[in-house]
C-alpha positions in Angstrom: 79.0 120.4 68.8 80.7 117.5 66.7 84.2 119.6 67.4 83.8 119.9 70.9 83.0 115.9 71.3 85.8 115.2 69.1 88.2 117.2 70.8 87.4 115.7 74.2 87.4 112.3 72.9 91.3 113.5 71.6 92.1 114.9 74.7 91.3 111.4 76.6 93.0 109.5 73.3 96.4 111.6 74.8 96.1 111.1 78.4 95.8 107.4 78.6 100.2 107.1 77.9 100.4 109.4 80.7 98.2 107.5 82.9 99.8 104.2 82.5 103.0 105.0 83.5 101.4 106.3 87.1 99.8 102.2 87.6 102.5 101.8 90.2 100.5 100.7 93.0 101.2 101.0 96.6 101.2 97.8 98.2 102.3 99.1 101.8 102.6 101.6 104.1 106.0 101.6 105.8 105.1 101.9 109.6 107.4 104.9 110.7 107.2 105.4 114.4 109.3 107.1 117.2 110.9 104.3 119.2 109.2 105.1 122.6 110.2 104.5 126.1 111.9 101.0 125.0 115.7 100.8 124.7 116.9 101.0 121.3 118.2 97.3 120.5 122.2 97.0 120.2 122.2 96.2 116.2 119.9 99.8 115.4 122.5 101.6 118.0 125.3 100.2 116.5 123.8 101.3 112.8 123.3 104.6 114.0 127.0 105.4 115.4 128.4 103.9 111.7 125.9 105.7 110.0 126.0 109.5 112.0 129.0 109.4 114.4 129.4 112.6 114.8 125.3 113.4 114.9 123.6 110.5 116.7 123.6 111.7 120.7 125.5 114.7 120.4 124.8 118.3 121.0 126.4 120.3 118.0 124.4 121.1 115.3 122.4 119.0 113.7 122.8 116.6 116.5 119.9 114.3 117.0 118.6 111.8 119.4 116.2 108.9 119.8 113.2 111.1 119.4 114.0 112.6 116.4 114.0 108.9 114.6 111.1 107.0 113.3 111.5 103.2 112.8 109.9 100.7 110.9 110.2 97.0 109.1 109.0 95.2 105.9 110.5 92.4 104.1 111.1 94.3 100.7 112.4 91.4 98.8 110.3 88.7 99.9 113.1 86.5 101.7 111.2 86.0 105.4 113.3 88.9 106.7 112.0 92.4 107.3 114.6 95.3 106.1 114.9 97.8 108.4 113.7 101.6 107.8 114.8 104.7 110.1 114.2 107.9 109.1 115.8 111.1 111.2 113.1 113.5 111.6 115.6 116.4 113.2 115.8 120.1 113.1 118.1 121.3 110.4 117.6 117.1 108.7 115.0 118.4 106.4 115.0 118.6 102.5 112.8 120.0 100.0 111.2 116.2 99.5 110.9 115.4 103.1 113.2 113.9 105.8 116.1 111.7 105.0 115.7 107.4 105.6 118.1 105.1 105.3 117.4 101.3 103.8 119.2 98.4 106.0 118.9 94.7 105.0 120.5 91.9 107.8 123.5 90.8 106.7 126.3 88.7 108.3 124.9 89.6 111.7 124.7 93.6 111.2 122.1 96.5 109.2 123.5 97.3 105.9 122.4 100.2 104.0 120.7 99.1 100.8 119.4 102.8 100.1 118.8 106.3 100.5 115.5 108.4 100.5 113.7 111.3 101.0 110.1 111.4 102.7 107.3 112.0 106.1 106.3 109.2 108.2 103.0 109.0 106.4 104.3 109.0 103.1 106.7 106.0 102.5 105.2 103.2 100.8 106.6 99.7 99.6 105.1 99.5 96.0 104.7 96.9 93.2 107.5 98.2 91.1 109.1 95.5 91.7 112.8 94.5 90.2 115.3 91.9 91.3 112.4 90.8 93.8 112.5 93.7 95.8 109.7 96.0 96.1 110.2 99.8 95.1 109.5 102.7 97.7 107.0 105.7 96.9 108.3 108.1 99.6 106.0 111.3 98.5 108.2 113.6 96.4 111.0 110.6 94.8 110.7 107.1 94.2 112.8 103.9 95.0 113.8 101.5 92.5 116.2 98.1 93.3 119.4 98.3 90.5 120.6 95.2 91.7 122.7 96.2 94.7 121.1 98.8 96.1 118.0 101.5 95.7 118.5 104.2 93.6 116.3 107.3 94.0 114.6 109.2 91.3 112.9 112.6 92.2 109.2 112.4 91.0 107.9 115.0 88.0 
């Protein structure tokens, strides 16, 4: 009996280092939505066409439209300014950890992307793993993390 109680006190002795590198804690679920009936609003347009000229409102394959994106905002680095999240939720757009979403910050009066990732729409998260001020994303299957000019993605274990 004194083995078995010592073995399970040295099994939870172990699995405390693993557990504290999981504290990451989600702070915020990112809001990914379709757009609706509204128009889309010149400055997402124009960050579409730069981003998928060839893709955005066309008809070959992998062509997408308004419905197949989901949109949503959050101030990631604290500043008073929400960064702007759209993910593509297209056939033939989907990956092994999800669907793809692009990062934008305003800058100089146009979206810039700030980072690339890999989630659903219920599974993006702005998290306290915070460096440089900005917030990292949890988006299901890979992680977020700021490097100082952009987000760098790191596929989960």
């Amino acid at each position: 009996m004194k083995r078995i109680a010592a073995c399970i006190v040295c099994l939870f002795a172990l699995a405390a280092p693993a557990r504290a590198a999981d504290d990451v804690r989600l702070l915020a679920q990112v809001p990914l939505v379709p757009p609706g009936e509204a128009t889309l609003p010149e400055d997402v347009l124009a960050f579409l066409y730069a981003l998928w000229p060839e893709y955005y409102n066309s008809v070959r394959e992998g062509g997408f439209t308004r419905d197949n994106l989901r949109l949503g905002r959050i101030d990631l680095n604290g500043d008073g300014t929400s960064e702007l999240v759209l993910m593509v939720d297209a056939p033939g757009w989907e990956a092994y950890p999800g669907n793809p979403f692009v990062v934008a910050q305003w800058l100089k009066g146009r979206w810039l992307a700030v980072g690339w990732g890999w989630g659903d729409e219920d599974t993006v998260f702005a998290t306290d793993d915070a460096s440089g001020g900005w917030l990292g994303i949890d988006g299901g299957k890979a992680t977020m993390r700021w490097n100082g000019k952009e987000y760098r993605t790191e596929e989960k274990p």
